[in-house]
C-alpha positions in Angstrom: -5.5 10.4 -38.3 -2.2 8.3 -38.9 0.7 9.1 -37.0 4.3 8.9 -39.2 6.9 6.6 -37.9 8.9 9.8 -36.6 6.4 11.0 -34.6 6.0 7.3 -33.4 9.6 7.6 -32.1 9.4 10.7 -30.9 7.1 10.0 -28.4 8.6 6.8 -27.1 11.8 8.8 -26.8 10.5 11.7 -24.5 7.8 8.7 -22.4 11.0 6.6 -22.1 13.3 9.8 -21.1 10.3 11.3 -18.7 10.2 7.8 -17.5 13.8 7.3 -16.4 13.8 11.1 -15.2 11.0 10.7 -12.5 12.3 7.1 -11.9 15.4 8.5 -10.8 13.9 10.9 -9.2 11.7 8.8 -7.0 15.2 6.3 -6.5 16.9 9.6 -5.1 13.6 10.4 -3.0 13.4 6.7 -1.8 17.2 6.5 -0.7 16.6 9.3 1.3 13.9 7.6 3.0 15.7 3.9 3.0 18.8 4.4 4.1 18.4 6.4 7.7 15.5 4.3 8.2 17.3 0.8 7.6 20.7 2.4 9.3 18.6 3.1 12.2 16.5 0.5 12.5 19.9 -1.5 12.3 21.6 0.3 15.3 18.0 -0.5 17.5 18.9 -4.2 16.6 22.2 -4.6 17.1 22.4 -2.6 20.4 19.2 -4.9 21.6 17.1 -1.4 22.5 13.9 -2.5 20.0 13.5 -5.5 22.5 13.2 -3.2 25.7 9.8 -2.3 24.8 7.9 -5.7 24.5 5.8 -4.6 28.0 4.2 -2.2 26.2 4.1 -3.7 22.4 3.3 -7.2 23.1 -0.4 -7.4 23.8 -1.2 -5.7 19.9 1.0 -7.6 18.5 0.6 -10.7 20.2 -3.6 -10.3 18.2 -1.8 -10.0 15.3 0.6 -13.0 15.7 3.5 -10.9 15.5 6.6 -10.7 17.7 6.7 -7.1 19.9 9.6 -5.9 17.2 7.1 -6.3 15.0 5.5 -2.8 15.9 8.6 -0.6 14.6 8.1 -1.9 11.0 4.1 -1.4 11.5 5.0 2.1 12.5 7.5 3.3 10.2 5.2 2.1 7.5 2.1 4.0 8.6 4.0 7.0 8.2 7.0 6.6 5.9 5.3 3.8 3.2 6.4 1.2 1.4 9.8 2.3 1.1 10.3 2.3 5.0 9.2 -0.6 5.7 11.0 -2.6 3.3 13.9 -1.1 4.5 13.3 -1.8 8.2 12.4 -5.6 7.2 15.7 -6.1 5.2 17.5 -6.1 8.5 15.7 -7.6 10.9 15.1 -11.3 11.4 11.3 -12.4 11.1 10.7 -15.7 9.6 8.8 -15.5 6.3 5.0 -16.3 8.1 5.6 -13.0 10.3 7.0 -10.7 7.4 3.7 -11.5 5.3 1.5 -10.1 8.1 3.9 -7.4 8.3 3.2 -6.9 4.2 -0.2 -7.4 4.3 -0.7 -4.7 7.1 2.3 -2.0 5.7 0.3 -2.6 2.0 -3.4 -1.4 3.3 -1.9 1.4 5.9 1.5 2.4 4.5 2.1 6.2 4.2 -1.6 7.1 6.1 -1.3 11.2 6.7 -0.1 12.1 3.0 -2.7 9.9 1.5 -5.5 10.5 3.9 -5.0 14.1 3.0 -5.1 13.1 -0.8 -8.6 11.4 -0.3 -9.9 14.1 1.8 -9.2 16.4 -1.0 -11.2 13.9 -3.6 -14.5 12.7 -1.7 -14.0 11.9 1.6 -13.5 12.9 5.4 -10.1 12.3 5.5 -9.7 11.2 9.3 -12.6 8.4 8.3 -10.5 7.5 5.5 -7.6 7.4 8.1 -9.7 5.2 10.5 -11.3 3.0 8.5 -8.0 1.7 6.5 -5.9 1.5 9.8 -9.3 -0.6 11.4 -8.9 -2.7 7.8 -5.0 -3.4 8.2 -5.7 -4.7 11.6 -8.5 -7.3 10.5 -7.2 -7.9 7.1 -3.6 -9.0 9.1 -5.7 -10.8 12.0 -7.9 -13.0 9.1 -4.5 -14.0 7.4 -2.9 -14.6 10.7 -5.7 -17.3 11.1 -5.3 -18.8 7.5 -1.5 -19.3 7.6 -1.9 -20.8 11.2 1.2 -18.5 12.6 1.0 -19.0 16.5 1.5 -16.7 19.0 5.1 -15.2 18.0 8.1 -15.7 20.2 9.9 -12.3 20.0 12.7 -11.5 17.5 16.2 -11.8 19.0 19.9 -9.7 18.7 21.8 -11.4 15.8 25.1 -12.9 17.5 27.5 -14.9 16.5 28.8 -18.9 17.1 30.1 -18.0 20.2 26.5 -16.7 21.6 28.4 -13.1 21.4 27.0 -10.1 19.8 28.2 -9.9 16.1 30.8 -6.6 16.1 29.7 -3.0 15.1 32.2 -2.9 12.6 30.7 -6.5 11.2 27.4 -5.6 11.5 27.8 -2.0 9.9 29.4 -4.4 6.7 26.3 -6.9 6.7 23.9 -4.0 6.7 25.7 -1.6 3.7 26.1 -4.5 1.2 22.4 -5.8 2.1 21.4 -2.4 1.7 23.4 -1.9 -1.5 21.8 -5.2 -2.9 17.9 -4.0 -2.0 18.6 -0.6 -3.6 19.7 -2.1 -6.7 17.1 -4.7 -6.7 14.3 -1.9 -6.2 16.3 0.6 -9.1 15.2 -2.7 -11.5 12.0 -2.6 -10.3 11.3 1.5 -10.3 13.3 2.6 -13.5 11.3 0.4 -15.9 7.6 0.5 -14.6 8.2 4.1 -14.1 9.4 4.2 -18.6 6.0 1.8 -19.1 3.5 4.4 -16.8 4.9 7.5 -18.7 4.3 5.6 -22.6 1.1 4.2 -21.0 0.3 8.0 -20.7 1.5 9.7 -24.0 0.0 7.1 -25.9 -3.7 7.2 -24.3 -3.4 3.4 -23.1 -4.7 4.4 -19.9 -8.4 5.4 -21.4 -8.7 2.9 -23.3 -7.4 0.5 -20.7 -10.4 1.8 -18.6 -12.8 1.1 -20.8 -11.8 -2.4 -21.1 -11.8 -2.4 -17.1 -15.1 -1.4 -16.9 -16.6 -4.8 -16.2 -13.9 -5.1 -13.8 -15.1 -2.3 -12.0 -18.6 -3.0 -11.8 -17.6 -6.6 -10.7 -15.6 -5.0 -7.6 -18.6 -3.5 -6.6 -18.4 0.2 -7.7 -20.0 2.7 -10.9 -18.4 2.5 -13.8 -18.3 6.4 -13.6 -15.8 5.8 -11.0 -13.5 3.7 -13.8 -11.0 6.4 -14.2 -10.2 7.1 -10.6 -10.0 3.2 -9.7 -7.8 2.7 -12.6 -5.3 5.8 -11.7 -5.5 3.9 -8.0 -4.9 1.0 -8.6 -2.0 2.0 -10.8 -0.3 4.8 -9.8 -1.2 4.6 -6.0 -2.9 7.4 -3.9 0.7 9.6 -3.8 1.8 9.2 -7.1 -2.1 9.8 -8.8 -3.2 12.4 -6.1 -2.6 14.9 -8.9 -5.4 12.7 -11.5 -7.7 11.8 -8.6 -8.3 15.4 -7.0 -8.3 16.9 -10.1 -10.6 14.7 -11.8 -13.4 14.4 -9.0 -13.0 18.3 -9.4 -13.8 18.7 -13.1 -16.8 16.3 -12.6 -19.8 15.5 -10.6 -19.8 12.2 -9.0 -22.8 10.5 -7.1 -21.3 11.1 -3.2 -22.6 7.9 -2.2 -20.7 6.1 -5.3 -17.5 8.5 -4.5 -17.2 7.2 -0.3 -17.4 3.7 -1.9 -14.5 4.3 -4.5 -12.7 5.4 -1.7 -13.1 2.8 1.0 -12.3 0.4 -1.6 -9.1 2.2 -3.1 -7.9 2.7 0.4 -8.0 -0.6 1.3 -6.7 -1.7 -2.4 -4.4 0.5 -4.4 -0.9 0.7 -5.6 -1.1 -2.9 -7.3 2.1 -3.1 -8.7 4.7 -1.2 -7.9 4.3 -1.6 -3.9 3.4 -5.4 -4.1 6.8 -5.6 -6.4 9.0 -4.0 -4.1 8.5 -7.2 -1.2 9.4 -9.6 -4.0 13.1 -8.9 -3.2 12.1 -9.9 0.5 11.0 -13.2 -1.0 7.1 -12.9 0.0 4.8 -15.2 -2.2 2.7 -13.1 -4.7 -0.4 -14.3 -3.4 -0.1 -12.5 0.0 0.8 -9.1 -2.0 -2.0 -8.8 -4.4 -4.9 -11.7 -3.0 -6.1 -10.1 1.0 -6.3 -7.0 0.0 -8.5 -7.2 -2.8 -10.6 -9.8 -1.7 -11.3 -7.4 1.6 -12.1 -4.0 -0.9 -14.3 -6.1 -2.6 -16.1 -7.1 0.4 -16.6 -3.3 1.6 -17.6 -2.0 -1.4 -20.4 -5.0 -1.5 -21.5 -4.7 2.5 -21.5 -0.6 1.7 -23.9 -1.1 -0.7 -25.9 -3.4 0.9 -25.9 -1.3 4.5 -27.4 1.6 1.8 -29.6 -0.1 0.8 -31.1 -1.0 4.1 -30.6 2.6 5.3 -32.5 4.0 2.5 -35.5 1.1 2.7 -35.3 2.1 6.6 -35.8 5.5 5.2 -38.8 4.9 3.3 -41.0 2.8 5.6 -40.5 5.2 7.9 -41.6 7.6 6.1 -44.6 5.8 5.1 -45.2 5.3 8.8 -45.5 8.9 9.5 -47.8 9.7 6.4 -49.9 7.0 7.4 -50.2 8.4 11.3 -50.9 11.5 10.3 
């Protein structure tokens, strides 16, 4: 069945409207998020009360190569997201080495609660889910540590002037609204036109097919090719934005529970691949450190899941065999 050319423009007139509606909508959802965070997270660094606390941030940070400041952005990431930490980041002054860590952590553990819920409602415990991807952020960000070579950090210091004084409220109120002005912009560039390309990906059924095209992909990352769909709408739309798919698909079918725990351990660790890696390019973090870690590390759980059920279940067996033969 042919579609005419009117019905062909129909539909990219309502995906591209749909599109710009919920991008704006999330923009309006994100600035509410963004801007107290960055205004406050301003105020902490300008009035010096962040670096009060290094006694009890420093040794965790310090294993993670990151300065004791570093912990606020951790924070407001676990339970804010992306958005938050971005935010946070675009006023404080780490040197590039430190805000990759802080990237690579934020993109495995960002927004935990709201999306530990969602996989608790899809396949799995959700305060295992919780666990295991805040245990992953912390050796994921240690292992990277140790590849860049960043050394133990010195700790971030109030911005101040030529004189050695502390830059002026009024100054630093100025920096912080036009820097903040700039990232909103650069992230309303980024939003507004994946959101157009999800929404026409959607009306126009790329999304199946693109999932059967994935389905090597998927088996090569370790997991079913029953599981194509929900990997696909993670690795897409992120665990927030494709709760709504992913609950309601593991609903309407019956997955293996064994294959549905390793979908999960590896979308926890690895999801959101565009949209949240895109939003640090404004911050100037190389691509590599946004996309490579984390997939490399969801790859290697789903493969040492698979192999640690496997020895369960031949543990299983020959004891089993054991007891048939004693008796």
């Amino acid at each position: 069945m042919t579609h005419s050319p009117e019905s062909f423009f129909f539909r990219i007139r309502t995906g591209t409207k749909a599109g710009l509606k919920k991008g704006w909508s999330g923009l309006i959802w994100l600035l509410k998020i963004l801007v107290p965070i960055s205004f406050l997270t301003a105020l902490l660094v300008h009035f010096g009360i962040i670096y009060r606390l290094d006694f009890l941030l420093t040794p965790v940070m310090n294993w993670l190569s990151l300065p004791a400041s570093a912990a606020l952005v951790l924070i407001i990431g676990l339970f804010t997201g992306i958005y938050g930490t971005v935010a946070a980041l675009s006023v404080m002054a780490f040197s590039m080495d430190h805000m990759i860590l802080m990237a690579v952590f934020t993109l495995i553990s960002h927004n935990l609660i709201q999306e530990s819920i969602v996989q608790g409602n899809s396949g799995i415990n959700p305060f295992v889910a919780a666990a295991f991807r805040l245990i992953m952020a912390f050796v994921v960000t240690f292992v990277c540590a140790k590849i860049i070579g960043v050394t133990p950090a010195l700790e971030v210091v109030p911005v101040l002037d030529s004189l050695g004084a502390r830059v002026p409220f009024l100054s630093m109120l100025q920096e912080w609204g036009v820097g903040t002005v700039k990232l909103c912009l650069q992230i309303f560039c980024i939003i507004m036109p994946l959101m157009v390309l999800l929404e026409l990906a959607k009306i126009f059924n790329i999304i199946q097919m693109i999932t059967r095209v994935f389905s090597p992909v998927v088996t090569l990352l370790g997991l079913d090719r029953s599981c194509g769909m929900l990997w696909l709408t993670a690795a897409v739309f992120g665990l927030a934005y494709g709760s709504a798919v992913i609950v309601e698909e593991t609903r309407a079918n019956e997955y293996d529970k064994e294959e549905l725990i390793k979908l999960h351990l590896s979308i926890g660790v690895n999801h959101a691949m565009i949209e949240d890696p895109m939003l640090f390019l404004p911050l100037g973090i190389p691509l590599f450190w946004l996309w490579i870690p984390r997939l490399i590390a969801a790859v290697a759980v789903t493969y040492l899941f698979s192999a640690l059920s496997r020895a369960r279940r031949l543990y299983a067996k020959r004891a089993c065999h054991k007891k048939i033969r004693n008796h």
